[in-house]
ROKELUM-79362 format. One line per field, with one value per residue: residue in three letters; residue number from 1; x, y, z of N, C-alpha, C in turn. Coordinates in pm, whole numbers, plus 32768, in hexadecimal, padded with zeros to 4 digits. Example, Ala and Ser with C-alpha at 12.3 -4.5 7.8 and 13.67 -1.06 7.14 Angstrom:
2
lumpa (Ala,Ser)
drenpa (1,2)
n_px (8527,8505)
n_py (7DC7,7F1F)
n_pz (830C,82C4)
ca_px (84CE,8557)
ca_py (7E3E,7F96)
ca_pz (830C,82CA)
c_px (8528,850A)
c_py (7EB6,8003)
c_pz (830C,8313)
***
This chain:
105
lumpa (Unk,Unk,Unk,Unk,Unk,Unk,Unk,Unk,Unk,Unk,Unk,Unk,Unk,Unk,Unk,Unk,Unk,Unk,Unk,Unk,Unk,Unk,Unk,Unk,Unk,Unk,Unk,Unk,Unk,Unk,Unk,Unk,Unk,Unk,Unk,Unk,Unk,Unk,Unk,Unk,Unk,Unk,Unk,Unk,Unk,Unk,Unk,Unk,Unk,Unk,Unk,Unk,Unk,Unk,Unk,Unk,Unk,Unk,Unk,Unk,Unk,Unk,Unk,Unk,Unk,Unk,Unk,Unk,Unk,Unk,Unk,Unk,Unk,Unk,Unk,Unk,Unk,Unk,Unk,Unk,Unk,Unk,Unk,Unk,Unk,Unk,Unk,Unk,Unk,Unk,Unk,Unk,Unk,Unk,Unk,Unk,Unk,Unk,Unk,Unk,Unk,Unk,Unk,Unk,Unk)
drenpa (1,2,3,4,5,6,7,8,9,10,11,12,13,14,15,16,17,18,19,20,21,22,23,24,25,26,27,28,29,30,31,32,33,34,35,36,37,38,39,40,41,42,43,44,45,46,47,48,49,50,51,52,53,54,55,56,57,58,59,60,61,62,63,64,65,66,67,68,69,70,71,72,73,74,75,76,77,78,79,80,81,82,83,84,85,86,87,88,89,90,91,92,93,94,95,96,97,98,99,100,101,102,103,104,105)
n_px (8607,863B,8767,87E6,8877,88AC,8932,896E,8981,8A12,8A51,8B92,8B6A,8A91,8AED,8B8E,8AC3,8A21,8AB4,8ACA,89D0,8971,8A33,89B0,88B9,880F,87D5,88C3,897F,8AB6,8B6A,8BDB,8CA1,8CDC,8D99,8D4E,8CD2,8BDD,8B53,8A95,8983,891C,8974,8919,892D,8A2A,8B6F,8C2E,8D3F,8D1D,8C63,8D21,8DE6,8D29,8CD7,8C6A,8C9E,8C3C,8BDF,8BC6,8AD8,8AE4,8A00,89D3,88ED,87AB,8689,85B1,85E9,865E,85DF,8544,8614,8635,8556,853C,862A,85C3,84ED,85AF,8649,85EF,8602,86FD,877D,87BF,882F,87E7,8812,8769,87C3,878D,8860,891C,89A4,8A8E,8B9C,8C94,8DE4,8E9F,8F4C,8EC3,8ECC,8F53,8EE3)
n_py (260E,253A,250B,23AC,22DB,217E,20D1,1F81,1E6D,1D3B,1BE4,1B10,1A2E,1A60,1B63,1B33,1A8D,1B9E,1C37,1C01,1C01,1D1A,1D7C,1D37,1DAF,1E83,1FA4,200B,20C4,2090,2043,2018,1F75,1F14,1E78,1E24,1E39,1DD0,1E15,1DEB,1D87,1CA5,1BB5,1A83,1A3B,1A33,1996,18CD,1941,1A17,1AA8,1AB7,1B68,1C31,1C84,1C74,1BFE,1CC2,1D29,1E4E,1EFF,2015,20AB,21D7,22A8,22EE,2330,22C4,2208,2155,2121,2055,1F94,1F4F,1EEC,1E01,1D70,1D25,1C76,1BA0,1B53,1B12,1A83,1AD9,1B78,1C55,1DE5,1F22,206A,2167,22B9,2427,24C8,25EF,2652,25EC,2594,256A,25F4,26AA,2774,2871,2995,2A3D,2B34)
n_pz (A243,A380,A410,A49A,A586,A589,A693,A6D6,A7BE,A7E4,A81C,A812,A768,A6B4,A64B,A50B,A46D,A485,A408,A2F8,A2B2,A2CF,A232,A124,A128,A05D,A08E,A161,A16A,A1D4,A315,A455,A4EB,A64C,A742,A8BE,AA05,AAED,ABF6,AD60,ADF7,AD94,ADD8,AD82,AC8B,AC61,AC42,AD2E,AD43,ACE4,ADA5,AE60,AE0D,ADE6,AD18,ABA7,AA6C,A96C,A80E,A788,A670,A5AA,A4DD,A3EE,A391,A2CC,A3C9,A388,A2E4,A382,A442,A3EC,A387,A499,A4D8,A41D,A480,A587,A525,A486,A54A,A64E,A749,A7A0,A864,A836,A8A3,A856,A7FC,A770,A6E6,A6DA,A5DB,A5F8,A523,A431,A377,A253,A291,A1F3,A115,A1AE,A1F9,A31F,A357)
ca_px (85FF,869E,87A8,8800,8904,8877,897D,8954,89EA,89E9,8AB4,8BCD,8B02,8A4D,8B74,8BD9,8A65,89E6,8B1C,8AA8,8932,89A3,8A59,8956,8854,8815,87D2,8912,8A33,8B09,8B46,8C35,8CA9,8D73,8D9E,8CFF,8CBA,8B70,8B51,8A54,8946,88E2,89E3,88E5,8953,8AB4,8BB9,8C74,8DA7,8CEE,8C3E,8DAC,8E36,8CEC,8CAE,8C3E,8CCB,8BED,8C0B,8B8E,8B04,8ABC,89BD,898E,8867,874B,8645,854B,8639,86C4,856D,8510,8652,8634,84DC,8585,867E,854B,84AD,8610,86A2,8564,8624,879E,879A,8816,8816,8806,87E4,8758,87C8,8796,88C1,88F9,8A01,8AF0,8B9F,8D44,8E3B,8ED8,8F53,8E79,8F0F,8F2F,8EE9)
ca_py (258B,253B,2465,23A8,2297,211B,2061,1EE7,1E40,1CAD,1B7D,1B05,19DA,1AC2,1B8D,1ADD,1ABE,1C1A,1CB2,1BD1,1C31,1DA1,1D99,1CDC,1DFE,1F11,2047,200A,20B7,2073,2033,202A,1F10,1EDE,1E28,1E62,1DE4,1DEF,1E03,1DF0,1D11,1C3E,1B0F,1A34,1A45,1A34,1913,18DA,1983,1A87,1AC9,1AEC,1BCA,1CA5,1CBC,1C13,1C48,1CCD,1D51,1EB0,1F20,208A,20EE,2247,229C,235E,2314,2267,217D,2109,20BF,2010,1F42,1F24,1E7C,1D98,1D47,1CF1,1BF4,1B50,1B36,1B27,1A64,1ACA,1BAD,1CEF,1E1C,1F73,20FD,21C9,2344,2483,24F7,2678,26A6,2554,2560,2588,2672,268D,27E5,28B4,2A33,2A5F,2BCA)
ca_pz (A27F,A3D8,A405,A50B,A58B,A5FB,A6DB,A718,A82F,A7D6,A845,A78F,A703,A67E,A5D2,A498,A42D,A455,A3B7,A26D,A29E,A2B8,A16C,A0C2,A138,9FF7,A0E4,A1C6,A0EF,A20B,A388,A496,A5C6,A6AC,A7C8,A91B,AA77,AB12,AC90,AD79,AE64,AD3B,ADC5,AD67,AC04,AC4D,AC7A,ADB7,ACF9,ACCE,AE26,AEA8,ADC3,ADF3,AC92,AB4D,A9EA,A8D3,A781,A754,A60C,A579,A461,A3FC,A310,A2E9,A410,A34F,A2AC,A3EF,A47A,A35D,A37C,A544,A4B6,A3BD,A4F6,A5DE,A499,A45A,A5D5,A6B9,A7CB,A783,A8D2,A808,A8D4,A7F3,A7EE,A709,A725,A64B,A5A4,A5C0,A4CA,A417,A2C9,A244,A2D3,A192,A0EB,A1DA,A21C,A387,A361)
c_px (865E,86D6,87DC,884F,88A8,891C,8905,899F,89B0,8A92,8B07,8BAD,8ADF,8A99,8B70,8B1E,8A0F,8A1F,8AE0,8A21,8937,89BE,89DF,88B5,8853,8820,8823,8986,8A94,8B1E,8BE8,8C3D,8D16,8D46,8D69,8CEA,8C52,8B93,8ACD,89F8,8931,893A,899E,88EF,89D0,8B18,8C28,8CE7,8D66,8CB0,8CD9,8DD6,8DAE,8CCB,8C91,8C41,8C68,8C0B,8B84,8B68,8AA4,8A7E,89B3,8927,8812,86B2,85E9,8551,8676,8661,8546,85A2,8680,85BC,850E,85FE,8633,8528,8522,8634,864F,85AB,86D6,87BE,87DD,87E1,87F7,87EE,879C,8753,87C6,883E,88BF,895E,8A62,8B1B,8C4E,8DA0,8EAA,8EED,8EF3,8EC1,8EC9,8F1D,8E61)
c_py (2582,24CE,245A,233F,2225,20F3,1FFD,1EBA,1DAB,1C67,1B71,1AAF,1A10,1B1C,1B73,1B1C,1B5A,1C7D,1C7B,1BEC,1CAE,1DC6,1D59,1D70,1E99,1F9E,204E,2029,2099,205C,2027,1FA9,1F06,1E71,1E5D,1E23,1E33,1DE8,1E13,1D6B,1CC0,1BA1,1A96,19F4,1A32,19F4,1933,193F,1A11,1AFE,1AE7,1B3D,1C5E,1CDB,1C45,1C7E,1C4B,1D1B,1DCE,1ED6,1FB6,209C,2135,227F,2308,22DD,2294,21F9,2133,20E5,207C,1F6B,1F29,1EBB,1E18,1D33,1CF4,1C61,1B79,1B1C,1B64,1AFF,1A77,1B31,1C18,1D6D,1E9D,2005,2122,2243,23A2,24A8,2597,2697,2616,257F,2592,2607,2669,2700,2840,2932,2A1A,2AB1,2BDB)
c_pz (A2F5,A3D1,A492,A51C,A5D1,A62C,A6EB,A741,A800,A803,A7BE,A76C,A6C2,A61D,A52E,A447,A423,A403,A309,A26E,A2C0,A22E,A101,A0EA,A0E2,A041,A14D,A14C,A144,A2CC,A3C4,A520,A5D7,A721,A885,A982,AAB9,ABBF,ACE7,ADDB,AE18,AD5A,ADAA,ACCA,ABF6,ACA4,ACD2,ADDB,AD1C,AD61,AE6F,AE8D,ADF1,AD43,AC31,AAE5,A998,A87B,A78E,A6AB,A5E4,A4E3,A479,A37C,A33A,A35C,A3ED,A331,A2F5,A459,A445,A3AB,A416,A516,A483,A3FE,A550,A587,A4B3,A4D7,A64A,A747,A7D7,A83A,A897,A866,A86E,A827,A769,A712,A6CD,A65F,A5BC,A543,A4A0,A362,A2B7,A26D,A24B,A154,A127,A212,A2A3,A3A1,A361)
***
């Protein structure tokens, strides 16, 4: 099975609730965000503040899974948050898992 890694780029409105509709999702054992600033021509989306600075803050977040299960749950993203303006990837994985007692030899 391949696995592969979604990112989602969303506002921080947006934040709070997807981190609780993340955990609440059976085939997500876990995930990753941080913090993030978007850039770009889109200033139509982004407050005066923002047009100055040249940027606009969003909340990154990382699933990694097996392929199937992370289209399954980009669909289930689409259903729940049709107009939320989420941006996303979806990329294969070649290789992900603990660096943990592994002989460097």
């Amino acid at each position: 099975m391949q696995q592969a890694l979604l990112t989602l780029i969303v506002s921080l409105e947006l934040e709070e609730t997807l981190v609780d509709w993340l955990l609440e999702q059976d085939h997500v054992q876990g995930f990753t965000s941080m913090q993030v600033y978007g850039h770009g021509s889109g200033v139509s989306a982004m407050s005066v503040a923002e047009q100055v600075q040249g940027r606009q803050k969003r909340t990154q977040f990382m699933v990694h899974g097996q392929l199937s299960a992370l289209e399954r749950l980009l669909q289930d993203i689409r259903r729940q948050y049709p107009r939320a303006g989420l941006h996303y990837f979806l990329t294969p994985v070649i290789s992900a898992g603990p660096i943990a007692g592994e002989s460097l030899e």
